[in-house]
C-alpha positions in Angstrom: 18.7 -52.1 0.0 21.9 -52.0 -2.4 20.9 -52.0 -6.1 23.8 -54.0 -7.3 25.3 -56.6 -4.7 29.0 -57.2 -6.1 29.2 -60.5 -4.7 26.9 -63.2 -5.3 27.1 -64.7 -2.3 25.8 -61.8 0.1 23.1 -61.6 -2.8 21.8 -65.3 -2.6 22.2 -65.0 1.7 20.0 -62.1 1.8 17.8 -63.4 -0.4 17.7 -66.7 1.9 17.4 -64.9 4.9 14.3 -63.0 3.6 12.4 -66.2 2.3 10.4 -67.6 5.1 9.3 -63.8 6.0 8.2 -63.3 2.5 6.6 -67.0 2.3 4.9 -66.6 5.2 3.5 -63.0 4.4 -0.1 -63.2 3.4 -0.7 -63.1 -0.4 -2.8 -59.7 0.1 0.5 -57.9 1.3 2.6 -59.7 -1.7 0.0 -58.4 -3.9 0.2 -55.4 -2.2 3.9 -55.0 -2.9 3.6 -55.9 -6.5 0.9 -52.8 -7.0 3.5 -51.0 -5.7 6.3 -52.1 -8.1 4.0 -51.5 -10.8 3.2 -48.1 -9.7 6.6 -46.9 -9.4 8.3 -48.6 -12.9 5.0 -46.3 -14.3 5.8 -43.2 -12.5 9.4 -43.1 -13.7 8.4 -44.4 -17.4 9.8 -41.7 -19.2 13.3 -41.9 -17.6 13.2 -45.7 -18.2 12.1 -45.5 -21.7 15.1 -43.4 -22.5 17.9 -45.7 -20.8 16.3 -48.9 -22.4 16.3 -46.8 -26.1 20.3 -45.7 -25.6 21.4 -49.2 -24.8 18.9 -51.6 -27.0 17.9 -49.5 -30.0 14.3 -50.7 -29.5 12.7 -47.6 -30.3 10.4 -45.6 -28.0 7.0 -47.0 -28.8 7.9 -50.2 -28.4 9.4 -50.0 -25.5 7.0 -47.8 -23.8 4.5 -50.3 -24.6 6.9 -53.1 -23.0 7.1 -51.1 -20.2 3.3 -50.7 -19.8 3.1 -54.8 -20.3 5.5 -55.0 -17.4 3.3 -53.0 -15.1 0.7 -55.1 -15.9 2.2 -58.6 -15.6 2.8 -56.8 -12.1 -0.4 -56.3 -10.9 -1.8 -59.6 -12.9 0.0 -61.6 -10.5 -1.5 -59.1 -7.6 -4.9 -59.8 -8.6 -3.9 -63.5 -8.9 -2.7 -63.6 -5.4 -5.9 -62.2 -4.1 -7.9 -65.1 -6.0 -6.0 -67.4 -3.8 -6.6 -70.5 -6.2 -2.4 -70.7 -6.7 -2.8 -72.0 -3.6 -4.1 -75.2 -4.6 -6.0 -76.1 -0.7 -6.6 -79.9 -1.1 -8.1 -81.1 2.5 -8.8 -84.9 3.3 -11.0 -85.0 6.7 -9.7 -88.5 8.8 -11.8 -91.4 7.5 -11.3 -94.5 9.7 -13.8 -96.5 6.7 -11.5 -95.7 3.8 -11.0 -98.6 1.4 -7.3 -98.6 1.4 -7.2 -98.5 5.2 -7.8 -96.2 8.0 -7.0 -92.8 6.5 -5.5 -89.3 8.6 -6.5 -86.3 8.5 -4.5 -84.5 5.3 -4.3 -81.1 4.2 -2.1 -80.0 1.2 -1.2 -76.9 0.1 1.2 -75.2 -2.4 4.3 -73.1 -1.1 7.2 -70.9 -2.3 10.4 -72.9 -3.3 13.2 -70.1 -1.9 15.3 -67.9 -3.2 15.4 -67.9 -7.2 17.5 -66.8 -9.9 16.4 -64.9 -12.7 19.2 -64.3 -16.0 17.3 -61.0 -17.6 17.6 -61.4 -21.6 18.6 -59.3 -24.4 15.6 -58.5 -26.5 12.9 -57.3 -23.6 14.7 -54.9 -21.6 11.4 -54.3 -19.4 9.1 -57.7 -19.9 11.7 -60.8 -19.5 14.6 -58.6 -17.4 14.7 -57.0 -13.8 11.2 -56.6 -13.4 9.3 -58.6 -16.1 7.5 -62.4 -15.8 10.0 -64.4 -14.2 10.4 -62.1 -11.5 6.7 -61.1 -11.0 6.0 -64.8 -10.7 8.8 -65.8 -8.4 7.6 -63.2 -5.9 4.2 -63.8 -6.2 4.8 -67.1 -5.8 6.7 -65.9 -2.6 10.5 -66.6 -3.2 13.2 -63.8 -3.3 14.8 -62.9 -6.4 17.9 -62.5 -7.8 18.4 -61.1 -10.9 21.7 -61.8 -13.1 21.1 -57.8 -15.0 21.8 -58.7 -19.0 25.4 -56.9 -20.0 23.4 -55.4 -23.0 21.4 -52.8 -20.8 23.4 -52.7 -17.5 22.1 -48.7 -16.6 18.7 -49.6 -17.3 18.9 -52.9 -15.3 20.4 -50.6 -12.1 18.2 -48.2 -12.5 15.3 -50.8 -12.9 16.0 -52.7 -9.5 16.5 -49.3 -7.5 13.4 -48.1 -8.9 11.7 -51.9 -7.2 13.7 -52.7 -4.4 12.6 -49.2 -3.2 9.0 -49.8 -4.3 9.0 -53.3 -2.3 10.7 -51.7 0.9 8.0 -48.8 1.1 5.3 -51.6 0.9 6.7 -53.4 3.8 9.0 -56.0 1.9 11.9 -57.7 4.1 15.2 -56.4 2.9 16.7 -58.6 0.6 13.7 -60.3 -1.1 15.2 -58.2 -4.6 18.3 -58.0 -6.1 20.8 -57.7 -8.9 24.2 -58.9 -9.9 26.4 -58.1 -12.7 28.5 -60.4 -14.8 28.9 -64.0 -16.1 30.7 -65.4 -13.6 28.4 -63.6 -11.0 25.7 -65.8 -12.4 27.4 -69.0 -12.5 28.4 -68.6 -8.9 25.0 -68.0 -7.9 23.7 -70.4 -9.7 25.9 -72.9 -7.8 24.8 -71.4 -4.5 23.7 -73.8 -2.1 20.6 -71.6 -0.6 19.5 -71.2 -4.3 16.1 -73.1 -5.3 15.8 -72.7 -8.7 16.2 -70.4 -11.6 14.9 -69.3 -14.9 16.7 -67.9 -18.0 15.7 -66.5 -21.4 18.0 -66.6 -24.1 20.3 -68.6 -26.6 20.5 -72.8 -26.5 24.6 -73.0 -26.3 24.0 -70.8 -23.2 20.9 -71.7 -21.6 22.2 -75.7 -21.9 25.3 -74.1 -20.1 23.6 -73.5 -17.0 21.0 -76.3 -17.0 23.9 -78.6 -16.8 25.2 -76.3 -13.6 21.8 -76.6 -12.0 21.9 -80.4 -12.8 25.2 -81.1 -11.7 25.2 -79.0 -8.1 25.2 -81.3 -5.2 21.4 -80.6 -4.7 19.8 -80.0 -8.1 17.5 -77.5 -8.5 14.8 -76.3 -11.1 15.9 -75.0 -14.3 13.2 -73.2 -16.6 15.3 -72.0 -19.6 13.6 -70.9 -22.6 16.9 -71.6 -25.1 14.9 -70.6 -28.6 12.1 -71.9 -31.5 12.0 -71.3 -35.2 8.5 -71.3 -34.6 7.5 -73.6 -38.0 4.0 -72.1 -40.0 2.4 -74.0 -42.4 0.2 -72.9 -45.0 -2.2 -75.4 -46.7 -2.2 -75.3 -50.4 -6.3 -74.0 -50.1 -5.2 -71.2 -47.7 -2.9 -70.0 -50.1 -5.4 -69.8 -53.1 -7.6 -68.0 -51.3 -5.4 -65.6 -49.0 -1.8 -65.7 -50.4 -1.4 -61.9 -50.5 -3.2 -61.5 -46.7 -0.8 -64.7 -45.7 2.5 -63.1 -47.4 1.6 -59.7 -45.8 1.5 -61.4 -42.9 4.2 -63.2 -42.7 6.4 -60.4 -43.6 5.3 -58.3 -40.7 5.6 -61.0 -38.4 9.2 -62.2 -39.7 10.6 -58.1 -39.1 8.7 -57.2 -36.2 11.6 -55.9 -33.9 14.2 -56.6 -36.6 12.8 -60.4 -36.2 14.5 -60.7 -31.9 11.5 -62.5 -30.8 11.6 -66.3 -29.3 8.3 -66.6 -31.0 9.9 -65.1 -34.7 8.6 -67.4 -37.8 11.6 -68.6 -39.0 10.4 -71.5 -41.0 7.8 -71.6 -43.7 6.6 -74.6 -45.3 4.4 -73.4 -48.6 3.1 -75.1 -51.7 5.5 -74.5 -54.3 2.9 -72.7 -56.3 2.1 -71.0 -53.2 3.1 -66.9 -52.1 6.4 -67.2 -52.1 7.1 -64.7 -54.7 4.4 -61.9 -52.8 6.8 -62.5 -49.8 9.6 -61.8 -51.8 8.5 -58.8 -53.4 7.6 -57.2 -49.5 10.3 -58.7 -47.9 12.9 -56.8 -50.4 10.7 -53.5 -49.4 10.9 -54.0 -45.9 13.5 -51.7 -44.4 16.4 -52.9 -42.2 16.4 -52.1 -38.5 18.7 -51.8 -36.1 19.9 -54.8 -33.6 20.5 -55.0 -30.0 23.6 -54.9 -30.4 27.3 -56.0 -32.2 27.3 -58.9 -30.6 23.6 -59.8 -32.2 24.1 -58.6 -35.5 27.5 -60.8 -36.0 25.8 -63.8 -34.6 22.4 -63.3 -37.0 24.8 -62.8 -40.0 26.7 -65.5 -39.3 24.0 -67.9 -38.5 22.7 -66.2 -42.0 25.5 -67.4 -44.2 25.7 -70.9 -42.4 21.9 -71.8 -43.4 22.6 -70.5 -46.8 25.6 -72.6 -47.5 23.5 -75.7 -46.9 23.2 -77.8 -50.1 20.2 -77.0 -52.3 19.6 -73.7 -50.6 18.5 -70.6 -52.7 18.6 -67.4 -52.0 15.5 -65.8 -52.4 16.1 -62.2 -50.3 19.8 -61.5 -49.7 21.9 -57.9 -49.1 24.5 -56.7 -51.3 26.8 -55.9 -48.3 26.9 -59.9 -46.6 27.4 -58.0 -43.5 24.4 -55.9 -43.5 21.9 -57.2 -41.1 19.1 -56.4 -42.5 15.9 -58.9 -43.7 17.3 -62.5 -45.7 15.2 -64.7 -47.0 16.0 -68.4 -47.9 14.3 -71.3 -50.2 14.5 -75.3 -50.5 12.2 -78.0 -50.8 10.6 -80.3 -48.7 13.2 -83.4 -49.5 15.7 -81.4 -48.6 15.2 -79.4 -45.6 14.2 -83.5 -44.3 17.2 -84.7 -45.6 19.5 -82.1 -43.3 16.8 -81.0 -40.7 19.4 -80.6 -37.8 21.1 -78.1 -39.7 18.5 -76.2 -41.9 15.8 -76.4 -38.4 18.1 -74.3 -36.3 17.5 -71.1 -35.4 18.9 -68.0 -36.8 18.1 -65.3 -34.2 16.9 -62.0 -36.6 14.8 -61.5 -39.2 15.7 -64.3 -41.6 13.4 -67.1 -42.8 13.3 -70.1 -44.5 10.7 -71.0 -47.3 10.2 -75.1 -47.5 8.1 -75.7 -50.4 6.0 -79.0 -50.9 4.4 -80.4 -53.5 1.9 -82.3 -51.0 0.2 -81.5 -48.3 0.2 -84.8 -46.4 3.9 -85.1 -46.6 4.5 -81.8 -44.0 3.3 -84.0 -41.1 6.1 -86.4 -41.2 8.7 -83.5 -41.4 7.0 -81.7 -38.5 7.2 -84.5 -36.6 10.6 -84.6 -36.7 11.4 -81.2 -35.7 13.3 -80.5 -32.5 10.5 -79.1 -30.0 9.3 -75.5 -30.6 7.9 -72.5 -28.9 4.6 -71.9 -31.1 3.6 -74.0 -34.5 1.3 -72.0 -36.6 -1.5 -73.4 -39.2 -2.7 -71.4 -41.7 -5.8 -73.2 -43.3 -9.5 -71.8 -44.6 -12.8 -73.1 -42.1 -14.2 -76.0 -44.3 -10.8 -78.1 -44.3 -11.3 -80.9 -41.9 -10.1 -84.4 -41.8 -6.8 -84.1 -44.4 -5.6 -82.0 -41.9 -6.2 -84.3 -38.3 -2.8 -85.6 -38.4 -1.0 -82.5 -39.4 -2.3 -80.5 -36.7 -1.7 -83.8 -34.3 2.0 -83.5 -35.5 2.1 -79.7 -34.8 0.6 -79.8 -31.0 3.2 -82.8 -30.0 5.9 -80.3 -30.8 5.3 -77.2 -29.2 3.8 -75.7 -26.8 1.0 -73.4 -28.3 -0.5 -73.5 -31.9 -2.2 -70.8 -34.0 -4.6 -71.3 -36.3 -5.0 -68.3 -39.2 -2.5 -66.2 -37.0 1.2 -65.3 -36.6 3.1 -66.4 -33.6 5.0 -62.9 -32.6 1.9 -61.8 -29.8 2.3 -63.5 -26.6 -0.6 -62.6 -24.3 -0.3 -62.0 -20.7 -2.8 -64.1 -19.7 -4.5 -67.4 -17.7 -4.5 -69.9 -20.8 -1.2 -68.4 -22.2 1.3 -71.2 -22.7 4.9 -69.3 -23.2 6.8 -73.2 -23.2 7.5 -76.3 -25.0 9.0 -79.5 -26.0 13.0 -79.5 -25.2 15.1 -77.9 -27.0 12.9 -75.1 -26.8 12.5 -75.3 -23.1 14.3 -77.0 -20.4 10.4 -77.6 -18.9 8.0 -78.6 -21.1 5.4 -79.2 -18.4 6.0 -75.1 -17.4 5.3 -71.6 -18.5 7.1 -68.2 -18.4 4.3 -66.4 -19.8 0.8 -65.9 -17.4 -0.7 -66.9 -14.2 0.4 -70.5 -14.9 4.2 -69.5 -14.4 3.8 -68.8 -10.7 3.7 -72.8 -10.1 7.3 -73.1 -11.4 8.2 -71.4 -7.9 5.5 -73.5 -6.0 6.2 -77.1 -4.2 3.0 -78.8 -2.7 3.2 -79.7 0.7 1.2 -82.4 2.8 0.3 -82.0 6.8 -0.7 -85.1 8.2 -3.1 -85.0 11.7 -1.4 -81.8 13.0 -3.3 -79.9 15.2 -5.2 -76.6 14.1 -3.2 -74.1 15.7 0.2 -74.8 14.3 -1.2 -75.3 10.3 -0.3 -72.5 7.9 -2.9 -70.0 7.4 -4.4 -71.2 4.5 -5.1 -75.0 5.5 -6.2 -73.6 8.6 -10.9 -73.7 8.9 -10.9 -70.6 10.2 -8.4 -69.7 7.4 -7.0 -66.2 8.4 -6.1 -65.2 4.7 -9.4 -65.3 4.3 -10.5 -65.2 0.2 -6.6 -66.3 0.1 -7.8 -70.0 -0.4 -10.6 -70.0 -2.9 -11.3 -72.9 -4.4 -10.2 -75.1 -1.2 -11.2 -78.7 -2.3 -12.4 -80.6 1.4 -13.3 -84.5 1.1 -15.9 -84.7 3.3 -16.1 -88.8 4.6 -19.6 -89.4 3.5 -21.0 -92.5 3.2 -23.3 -93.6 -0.1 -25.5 -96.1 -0.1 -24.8 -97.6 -3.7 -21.6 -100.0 -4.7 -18.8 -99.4 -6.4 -18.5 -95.7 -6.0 -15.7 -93.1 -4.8 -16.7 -92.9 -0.9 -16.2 -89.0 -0.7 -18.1 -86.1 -2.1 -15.5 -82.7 -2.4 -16.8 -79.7 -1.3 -15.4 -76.7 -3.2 -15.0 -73.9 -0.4 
């Protein structure tokens, strides 16, 4: 296997010409192969760890733990492909009595799309890159990947796919089922492949809205999951902040500077009563030291995006450097009236650790101006146990815009996990109805499939009765065509296998 392919083209060939092997390979053996990937990203950890530190600045326990979060997100999917349920086994035995006419024999299953392209991002070298979520779910979903390596840690993105397309081959992977390519135009053309099935990106909206319209516009369209970035609105209820403003600004602060604020899930806006903690988070936020960025090319953007937010009318500034160029913490003010008055401008994100205090007089006026927010990531409520009913349409308002919401926490932890939604409304996504973060993300790469009356021997495996993958198809859901004596009831009972 070549680490780097230099043309896109034999990349995205490959990849096809691996696809039905690695479709058709029993989940066991894909698990298999991930345990392996894990294994060996572990065993060279310390290597890794100092390539990803020389080009992103990250620090080595962060990325160490990145790196161990990586392995696992590995080997999650692993044990997810040996539960089988991803499968989704739906079987329909023939039923010549059924009520909207005679009825075949049906069985349905779930199966990999093809060959897809992954665009690693910026701020996780390890978790959303060569090796991290996207492409553990792709292949465990079945499909060869492609990575597009991120220009901001190109050795560690090399080394990274040696270090699995080795792993993969040693566990009895077809040749081709991983690999990486190199520059912008490498991705576009790619993208534009006609063997491609779909692709996922991480990163900023101008670019991710690039590419969706590529995907969109190819003669056959294919799936686009782009996560293109959230401000990640918290509100804090005039109660919470009587009795918890320092724990809340404390809170806040840590969450807003984690990783010099480069998380999607970063809380960028802040809506407060205006007697509320905003001066505790201004005293901690002018403590908190400034940390390096990615890169250049990040710090200019944050500090531009910075000075374009402050310019807005009515905007204060609350935490600001003396050198405008510095790129360390900012923090900005207005009020509620405002920020709704120019919510376009003042609800965009600034990627870095900057965030903007929206004061409100009351409570119930917040659920109007959340409502209007472009779709987000996470929405956070901060609130104390006895509040009830006051807040029912506030926390209606923060659920129809995103795609997961905290209560009494920050939004900067995003669990590997089953119930993990990593997604939300558009702009935020370009897939509400998906998720880049836990087992749920493997059905971006799955498309059901329906075999009507064929005979036993020529089924896949798993919609097979003597299913040869064995505990491959938990969960298998067969209508039996039972008859029941009473009216007006569903004329089937499903066994759960």
């Amino acid at each position: 296997m070549n680490t780097v392919a230099r043309d896109p083209d034999l990349a995205v060939t490959a990849a096809a010409a691996a696809a039905r092997e690695w479709a058709g390979a029993a989940p066991t053996a894909r698990a298999h192969a991930l345990d392996a990937a894990a294994d060996a990203l572990e065993a060279e950890q310390a290597e890794l760890v100092a390539l990803a530190g020389a080009e992103t600045h990250l620090g080595t326990p962060r990325l160490t733990g990145e790196l161990k979060r990586t392995a696992f997100q590995l080997r999650f999917f692993a044990k997810e492909l040996r539960a089988g349920t991803f499968l989704d086994v739906r079987i329909d035995r023939a039923d010549p009595q059924w009520p909207t006419g005679p009825r075949s024999e049906l069985r349905r299953y779930r199966t990999a799309l093809g060959p897809v392209l992954v665009f690693g991002a910026s701020n996780f070298p390890f978790a959303f890159s060569v090796a991290g979520g996207d492409t553990a779910s792709a292949l465990a979903a079945g499909c060869p990947v492609i990575v597009k390596a991120h220009p901001g840690h190109l050795e560690l993105s090399r080394r990274t796919a040696d270090i699995v397309q080795k792993a993969l081959a040693r566990a009895g992977a077809p040749e081709g089922v991983s690999g990486l390519i190199e520059g912008e135009q490498a991705g576009v053309d790619a993208l534009r492949h006609p063997l491609l099935r779909a692709a996922a990106f991480t990163g900023s909206e101008r670019g991710g809205l690039a590419l969706a319209r590529i995907a969109a516009d190819r003669p056959e369209p294919i799936p686009f999951y782009g996560e293109l970035g959230s401000v990640n609105p918290v509100v804090v209820t005039p109660e919470a902040a009587r009795a918890r403003g320092a724990e809340i600004a404390e809170g806040y602060v840590g969450s807003l500077t984690l990783g010099a604020g480069q998380f999607c899930t970063n809380p960028g806006l802040l809506f407060t009563p205006a007697d509320g903690p905003v001066d505790e988070i201004v005293r901690r936020l002018r403590a908190a030291p400034a940390a390096p960025m990615l890169g250049d090319w990040i710090s200019a953007a944050y500090v531009d995006g910075a000075r374009r937010l402050a310019s807005l009318p009515s905007t204060r500034k609350l935490v600001w450097p003396d050198d405008e160029a510095a790129a360390g913490p900012r923090l900005l003010a207005m009020d509620l009236d405002t920020f709704a008055g120019d919510i376009g401008a003042a609800a965009t994100e600034c990627f870095g650790p900057l965030g903007l205090v929206v004061t409100y007089d009351r409570l119930e006026d917040v659920a109007a101006v959340i409502a209007s927010l472009p779709g987000q990531l996470t929405t956070s409520l901060h609130g104390e146990p006895h509040e009830g009913g006051e807040l029912t349409d506030l926390t209606a308002a923060l659920a129809e815009r995103s795609g997961r919401v905290l209560w009494n926490e920050w939004p900067t932890g995003v669990s590997v996990t089953h119930a993990m939604q990593h997604g939300g409304p558009f702009p935020a996504t370009t897939a509400p109805t998906t998720t880049s973060v836990g087992t749920a993300a493997i059905e971006r790469f799955l498309r059901p499939v329906a075999y009507q009356s064929w005979p036993p021997h020529l089924l896949p495996p798993p919609l097979r009765d003597d299913n040869p993958w064995g505990g491959a198809a938990a969960g298998r859901r067969i209508a039996e065509p039972r008859r029941l004596s009473w009216p007006g009831r569903f004329p089937e009972i499903f066994t759960v296998q």
